[in-house]
SELUM-396337 format. One record per atom (N, C-alpha, C, O): x, y, z; atom name; residue number from 1. Coordinates in Angstrom, 2 decimals, decimal comma. Last residue first. Example, Ala and Ser with C-alpha at 12.3 -4.5 7.8 and 13.67 -1.06 7.14 Angstrom:
REC         x         y         z    a     k
REC     12,85     -2,25      7,08    N     2
REC     13,67     -1,06      7,14   CA     2
REC     12,90      0,03      7,87    C     2
REC     13,41      1,14      8,04    O     2
REC     13,19     -5,69      7,80    N     1
REC     12,30     -4,50      7,80   CA     1
REC     13,20     -3,30      7,80    C     1
REC     14,24     -3,32      8,46    O     1
END
This chain:
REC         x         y         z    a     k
REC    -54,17    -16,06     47,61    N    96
REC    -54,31    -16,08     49,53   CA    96
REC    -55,55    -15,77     50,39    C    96
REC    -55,48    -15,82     51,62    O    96
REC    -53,79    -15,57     45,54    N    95
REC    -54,66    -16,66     45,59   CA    95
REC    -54,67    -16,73     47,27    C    95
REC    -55,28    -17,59     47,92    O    95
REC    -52,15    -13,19     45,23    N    94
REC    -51,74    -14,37     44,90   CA    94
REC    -52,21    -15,73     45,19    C    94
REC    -51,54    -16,76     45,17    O    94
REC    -54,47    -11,60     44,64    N    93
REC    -53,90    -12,26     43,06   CA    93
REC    -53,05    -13,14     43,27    C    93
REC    -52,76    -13,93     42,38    O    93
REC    -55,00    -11,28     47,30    N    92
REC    -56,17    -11,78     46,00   CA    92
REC    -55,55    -12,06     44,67    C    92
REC    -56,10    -12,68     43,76    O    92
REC    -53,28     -9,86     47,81    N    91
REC    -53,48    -11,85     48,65   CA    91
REC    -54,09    -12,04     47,52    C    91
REC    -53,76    -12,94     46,75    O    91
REC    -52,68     -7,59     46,39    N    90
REC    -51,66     -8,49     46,58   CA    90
REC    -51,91     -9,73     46,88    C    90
REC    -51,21    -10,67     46,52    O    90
REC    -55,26     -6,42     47,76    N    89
REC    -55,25     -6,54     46,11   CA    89
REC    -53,94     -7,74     46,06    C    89
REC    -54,29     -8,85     45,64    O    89
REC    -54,54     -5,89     50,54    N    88
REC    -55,68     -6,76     50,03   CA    88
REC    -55,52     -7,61     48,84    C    88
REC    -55,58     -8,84     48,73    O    88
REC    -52,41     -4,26     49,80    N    87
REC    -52,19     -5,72     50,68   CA    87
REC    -52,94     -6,73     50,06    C    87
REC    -52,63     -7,75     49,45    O    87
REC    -53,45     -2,15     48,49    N    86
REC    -52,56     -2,77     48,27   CA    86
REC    -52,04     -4,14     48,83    C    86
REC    -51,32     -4,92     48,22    O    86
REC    -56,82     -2,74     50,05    N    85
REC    -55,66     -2,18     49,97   CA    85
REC    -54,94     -2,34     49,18    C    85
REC    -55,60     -3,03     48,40    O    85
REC    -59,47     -2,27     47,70    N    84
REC    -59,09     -3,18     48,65   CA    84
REC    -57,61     -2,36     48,53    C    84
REC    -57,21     -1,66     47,60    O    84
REC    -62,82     -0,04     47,50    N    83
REC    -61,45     -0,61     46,67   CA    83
REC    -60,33     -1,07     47,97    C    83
REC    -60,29     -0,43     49,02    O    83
REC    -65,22     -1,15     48,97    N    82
REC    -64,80     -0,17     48,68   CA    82
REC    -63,68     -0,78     48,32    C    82
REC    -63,43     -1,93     48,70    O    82
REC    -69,00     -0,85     50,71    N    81
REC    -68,09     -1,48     49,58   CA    81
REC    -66,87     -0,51     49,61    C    81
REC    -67,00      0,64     50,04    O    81
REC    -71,27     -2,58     53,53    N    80
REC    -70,07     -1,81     53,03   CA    80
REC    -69,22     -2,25     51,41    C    80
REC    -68,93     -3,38     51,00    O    80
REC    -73,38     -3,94     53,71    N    79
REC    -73,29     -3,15     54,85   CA    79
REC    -72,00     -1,78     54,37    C    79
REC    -71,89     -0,60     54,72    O    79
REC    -75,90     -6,12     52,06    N    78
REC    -74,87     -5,14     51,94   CA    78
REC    -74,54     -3,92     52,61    C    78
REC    -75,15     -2,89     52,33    O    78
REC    -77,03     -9,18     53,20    N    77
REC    -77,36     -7,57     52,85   CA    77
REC    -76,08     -6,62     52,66    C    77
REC    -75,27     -6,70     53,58    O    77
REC    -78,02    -11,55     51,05    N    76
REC    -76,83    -10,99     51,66   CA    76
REC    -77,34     -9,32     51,94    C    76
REC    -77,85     -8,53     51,14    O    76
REC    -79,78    -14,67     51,93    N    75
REC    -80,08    -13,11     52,26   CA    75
REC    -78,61    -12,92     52,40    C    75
REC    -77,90    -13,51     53,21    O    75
REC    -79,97    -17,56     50,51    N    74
REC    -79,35    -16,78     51,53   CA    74
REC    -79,83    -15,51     50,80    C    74
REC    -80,14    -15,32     49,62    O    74
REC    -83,21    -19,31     50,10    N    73
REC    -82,31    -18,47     49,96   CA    73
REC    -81,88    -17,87     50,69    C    73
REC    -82,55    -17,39     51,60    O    73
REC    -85,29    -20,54     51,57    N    72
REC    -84,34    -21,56     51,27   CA    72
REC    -83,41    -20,59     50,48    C    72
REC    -82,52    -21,30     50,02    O    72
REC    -87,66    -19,14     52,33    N    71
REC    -87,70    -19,85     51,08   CA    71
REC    -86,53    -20,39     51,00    C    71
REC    -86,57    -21,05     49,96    O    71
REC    -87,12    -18,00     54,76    N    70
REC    -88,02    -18,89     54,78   CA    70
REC    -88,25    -19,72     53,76    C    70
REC    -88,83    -20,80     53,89    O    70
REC    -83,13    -17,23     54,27    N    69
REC    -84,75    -17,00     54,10   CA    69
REC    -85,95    -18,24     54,57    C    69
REC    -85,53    -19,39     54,69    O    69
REC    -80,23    -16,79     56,07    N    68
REC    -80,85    -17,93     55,16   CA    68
REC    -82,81    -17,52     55,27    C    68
REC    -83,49    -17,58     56,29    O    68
REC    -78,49    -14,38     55,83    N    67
REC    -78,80    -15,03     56,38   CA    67
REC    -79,94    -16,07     55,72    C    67
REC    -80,39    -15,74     54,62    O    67
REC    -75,16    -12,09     56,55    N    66
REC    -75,76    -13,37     55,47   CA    66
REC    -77,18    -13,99     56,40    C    66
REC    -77,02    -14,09     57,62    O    66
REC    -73,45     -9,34     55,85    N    65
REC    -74,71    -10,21     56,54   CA    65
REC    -74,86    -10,98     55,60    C    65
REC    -74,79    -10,86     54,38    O    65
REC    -70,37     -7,35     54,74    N    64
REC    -72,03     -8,02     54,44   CA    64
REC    -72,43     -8,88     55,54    C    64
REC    -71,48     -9,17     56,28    O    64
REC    -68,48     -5,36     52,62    N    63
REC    -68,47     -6,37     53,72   CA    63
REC    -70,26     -6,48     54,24    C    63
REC    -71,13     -5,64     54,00    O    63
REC    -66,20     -5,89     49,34    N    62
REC    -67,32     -5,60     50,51   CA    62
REC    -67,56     -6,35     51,77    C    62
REC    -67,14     -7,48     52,06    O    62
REC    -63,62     -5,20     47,87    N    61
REC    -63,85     -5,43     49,44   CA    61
REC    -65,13     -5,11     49,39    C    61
REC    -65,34     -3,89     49,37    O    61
REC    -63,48     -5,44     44,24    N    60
REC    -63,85     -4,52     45,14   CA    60
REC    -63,90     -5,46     46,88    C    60
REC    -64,38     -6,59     46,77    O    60
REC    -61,80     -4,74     41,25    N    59
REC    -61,75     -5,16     42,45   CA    59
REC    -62,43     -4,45     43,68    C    59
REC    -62,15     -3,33     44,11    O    59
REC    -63,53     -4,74     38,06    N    58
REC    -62,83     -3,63     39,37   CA    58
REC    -62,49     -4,77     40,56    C    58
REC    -63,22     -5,76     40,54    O    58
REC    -65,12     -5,66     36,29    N    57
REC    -63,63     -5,86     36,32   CA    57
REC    -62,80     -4,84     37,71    C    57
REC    -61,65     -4,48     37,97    O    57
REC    -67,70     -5,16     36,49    N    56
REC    -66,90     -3,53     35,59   CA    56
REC    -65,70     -3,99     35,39    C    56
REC    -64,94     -3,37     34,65    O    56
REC    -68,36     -7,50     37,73    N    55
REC    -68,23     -7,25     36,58   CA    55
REC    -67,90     -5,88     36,06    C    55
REC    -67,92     -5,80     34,83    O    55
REC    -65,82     -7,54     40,52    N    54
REC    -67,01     -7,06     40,03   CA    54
REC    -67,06     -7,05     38,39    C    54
REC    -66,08     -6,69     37,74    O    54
REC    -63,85    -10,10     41,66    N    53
REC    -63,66     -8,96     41,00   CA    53
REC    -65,12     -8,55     40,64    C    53
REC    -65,75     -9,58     40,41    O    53
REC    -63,30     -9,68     45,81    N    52
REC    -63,53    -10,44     44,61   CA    52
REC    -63,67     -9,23     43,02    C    52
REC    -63,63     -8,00     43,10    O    52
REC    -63,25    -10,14     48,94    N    51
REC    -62,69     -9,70     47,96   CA    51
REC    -62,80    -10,18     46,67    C    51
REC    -62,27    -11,28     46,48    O    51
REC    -65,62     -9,97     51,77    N    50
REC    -65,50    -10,30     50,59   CA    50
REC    -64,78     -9,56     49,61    C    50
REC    -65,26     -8,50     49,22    O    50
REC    -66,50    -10,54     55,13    N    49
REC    -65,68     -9,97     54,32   CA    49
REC    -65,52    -10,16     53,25    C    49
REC    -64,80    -11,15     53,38    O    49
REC    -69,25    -10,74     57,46    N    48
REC    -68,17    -11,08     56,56   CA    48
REC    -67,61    -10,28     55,26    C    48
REC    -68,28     -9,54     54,55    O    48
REC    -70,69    -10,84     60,20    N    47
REC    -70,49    -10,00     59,39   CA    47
REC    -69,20    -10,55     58,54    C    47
REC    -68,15    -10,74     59,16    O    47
REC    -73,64    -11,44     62,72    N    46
REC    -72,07    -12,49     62,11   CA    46
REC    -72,01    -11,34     60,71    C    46
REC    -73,07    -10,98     60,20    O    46
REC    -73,90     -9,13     65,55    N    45
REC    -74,34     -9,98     64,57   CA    45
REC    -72,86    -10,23     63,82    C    45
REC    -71,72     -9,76     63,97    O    45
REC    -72,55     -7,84     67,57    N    44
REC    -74,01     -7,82     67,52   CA    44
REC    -75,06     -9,07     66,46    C    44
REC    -76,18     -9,57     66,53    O    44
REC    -69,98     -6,92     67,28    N    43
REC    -70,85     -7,87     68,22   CA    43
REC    -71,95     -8,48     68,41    C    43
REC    -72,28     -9,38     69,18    O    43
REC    -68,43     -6,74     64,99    N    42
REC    -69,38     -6,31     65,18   CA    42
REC    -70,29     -7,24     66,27    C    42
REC    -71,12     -8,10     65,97    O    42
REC    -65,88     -7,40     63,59    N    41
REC    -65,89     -6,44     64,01   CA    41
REC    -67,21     -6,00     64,93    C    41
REC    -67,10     -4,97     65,59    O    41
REC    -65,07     -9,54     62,42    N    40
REC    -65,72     -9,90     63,58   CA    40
REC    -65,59     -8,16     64,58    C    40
REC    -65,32     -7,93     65,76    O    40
REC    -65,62    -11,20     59,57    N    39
REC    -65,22     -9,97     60,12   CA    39
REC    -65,89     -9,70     61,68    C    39
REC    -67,09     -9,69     61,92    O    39
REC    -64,75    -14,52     57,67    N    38
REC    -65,68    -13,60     59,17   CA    38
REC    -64,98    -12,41     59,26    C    38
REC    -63,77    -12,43     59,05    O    38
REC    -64,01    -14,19     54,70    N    37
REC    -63,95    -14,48     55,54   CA    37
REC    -64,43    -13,70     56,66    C    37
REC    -64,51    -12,47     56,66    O    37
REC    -63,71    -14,80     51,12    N    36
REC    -64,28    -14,46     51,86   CA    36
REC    -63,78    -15,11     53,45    C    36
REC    -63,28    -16,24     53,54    O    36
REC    -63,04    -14,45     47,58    N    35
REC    -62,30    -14,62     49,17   CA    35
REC    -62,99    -14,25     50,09    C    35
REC    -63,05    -13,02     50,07    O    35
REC    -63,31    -14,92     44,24    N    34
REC    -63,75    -14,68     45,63   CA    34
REC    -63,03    -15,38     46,88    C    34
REC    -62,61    -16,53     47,02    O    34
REC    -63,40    -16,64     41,62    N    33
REC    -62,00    -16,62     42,60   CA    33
REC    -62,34    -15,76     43,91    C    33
REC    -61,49    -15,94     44,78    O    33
REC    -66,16    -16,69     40,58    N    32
REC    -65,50    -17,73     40,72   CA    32
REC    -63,98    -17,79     41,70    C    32
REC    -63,59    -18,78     42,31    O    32
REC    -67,68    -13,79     40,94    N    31
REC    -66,55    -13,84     40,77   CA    31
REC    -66,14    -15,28     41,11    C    31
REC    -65,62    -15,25     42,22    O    31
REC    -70,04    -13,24     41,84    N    30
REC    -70,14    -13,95     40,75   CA    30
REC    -68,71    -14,08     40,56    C    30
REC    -68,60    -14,80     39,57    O    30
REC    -70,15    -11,18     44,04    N    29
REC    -70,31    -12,41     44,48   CA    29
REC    -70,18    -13,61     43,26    C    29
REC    -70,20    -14,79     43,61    O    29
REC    -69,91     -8,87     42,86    N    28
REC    -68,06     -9,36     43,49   CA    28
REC    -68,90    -10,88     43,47    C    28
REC    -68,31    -11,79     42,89    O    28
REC    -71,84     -7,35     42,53    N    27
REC    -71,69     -8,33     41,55   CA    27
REC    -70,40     -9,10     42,06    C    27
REC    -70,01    -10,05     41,38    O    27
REC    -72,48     -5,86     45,22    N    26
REC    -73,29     -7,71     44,15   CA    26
REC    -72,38     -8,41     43,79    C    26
REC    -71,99     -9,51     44,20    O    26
REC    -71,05     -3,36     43,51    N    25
REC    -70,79     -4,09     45,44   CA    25
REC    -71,19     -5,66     44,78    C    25
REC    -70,47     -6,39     44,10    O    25
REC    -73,37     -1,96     42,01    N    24
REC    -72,25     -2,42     41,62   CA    24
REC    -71,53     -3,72     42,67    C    24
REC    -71,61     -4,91     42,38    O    24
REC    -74,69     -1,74     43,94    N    23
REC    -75,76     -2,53     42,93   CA    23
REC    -74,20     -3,18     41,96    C    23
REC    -74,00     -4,29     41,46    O    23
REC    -73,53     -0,36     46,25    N    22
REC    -74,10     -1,51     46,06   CA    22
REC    -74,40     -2,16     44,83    C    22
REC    -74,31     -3,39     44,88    O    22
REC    -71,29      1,76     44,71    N    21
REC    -72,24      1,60     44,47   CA    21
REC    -72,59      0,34     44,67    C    21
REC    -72,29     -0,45     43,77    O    21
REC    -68,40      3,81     45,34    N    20
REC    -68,83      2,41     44,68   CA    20
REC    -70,28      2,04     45,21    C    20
REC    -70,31      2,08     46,44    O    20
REC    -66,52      5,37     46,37    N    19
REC    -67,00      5,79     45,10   CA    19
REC    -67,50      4,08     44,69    C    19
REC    -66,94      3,36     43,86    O    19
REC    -66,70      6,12     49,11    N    18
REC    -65,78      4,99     48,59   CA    18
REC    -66,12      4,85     46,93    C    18
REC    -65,69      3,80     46,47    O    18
REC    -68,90      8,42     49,69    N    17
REC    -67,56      7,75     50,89   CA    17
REC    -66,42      7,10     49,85    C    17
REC    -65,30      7,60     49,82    O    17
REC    -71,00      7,95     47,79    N    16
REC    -69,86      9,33     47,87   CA    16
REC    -68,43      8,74     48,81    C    16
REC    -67,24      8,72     48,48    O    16
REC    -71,34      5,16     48,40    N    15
REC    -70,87      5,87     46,72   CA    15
REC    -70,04      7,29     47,09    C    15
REC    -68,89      7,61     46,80    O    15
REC    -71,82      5,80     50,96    N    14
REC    -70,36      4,62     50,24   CA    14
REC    -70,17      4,99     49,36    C    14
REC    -69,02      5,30     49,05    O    14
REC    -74,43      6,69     50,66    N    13
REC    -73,44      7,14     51,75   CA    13
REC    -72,20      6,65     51,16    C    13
REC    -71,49      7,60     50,83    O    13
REC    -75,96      5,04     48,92    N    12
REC    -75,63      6,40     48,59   CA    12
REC    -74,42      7,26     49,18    C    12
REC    -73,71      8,11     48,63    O    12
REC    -76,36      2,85     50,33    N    11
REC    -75,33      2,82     49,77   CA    11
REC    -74,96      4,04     48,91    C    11
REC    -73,90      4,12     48,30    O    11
REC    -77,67      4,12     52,93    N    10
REC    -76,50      3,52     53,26   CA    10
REC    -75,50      3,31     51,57    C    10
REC    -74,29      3,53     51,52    O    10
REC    -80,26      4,35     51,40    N     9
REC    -79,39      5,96     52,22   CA     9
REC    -77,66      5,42     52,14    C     9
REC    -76,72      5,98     51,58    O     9
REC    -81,12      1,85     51,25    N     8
REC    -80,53      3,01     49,86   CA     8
REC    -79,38      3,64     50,19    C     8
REC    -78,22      3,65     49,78    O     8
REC    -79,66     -0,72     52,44    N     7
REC    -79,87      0,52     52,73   CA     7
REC    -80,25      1,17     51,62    C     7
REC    -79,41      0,96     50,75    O     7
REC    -79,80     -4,00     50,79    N     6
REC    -79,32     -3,18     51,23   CA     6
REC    -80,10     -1,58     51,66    C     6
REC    -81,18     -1,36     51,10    O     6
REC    -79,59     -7,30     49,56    N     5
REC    -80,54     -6,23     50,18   CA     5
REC    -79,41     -5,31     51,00    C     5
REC    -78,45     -5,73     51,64    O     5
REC    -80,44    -10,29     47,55    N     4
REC    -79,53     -8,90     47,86   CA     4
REC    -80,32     -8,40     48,16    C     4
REC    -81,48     -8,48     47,73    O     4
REC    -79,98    -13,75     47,43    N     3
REC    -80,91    -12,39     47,38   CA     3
REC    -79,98    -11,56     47,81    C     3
REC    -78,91    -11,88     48,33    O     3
REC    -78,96    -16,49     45,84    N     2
REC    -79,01    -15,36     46,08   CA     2
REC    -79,92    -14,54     46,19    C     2
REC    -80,73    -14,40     45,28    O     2
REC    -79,10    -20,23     45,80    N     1
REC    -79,56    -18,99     45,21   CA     1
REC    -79,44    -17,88     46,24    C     1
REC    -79,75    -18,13     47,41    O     1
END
């Protein structure tokens, strides 16, 4: 089981930045064909990458924290969303 957590400020910032909306961002994780992998952009902590389709049907890249709760649920927090390159969009349909 899932929890979600994020910034407000932060995903207000992305909506204008990348026109996409955490609450929207989530839903990629229900996507049965999802792609995920480490982003190791960030020294500080473990940060991963996720391409998958959102229920609006959009394709969206977010990128996220994971961490496991006192109750036995992962914690994703949501750090970033936004429509995937042409590259991106290309691995993800051909299953890469």
């Amino acid at each position: 089981m899932c929890d979600f957590d994020w910034d407000p400020a932060k995903s207000a910032k992305n909506l204008r930045k990348h026109g996409v909306d955490f609450k929207l961002a989530k839903t990629v994780f229900g996507d049965e064909l999802l792609s995920s992998i480490p982003d190791g952009d960030s020294e500080f902590e473990e940060r991963w990458t996720t391409i998958g389709e959102a229920q609006d049907g959009q394709l969206l890249v977010v990128c996220y924290t994971k961490e496991e709760t006192a109750g036995g649920y992962e914690l994703i927090r949501v750090i970033s969303a936004r429509k995937p390159t042409p590259n991106e969009r290309r691995n993800y349909e051909s299953g890469e």
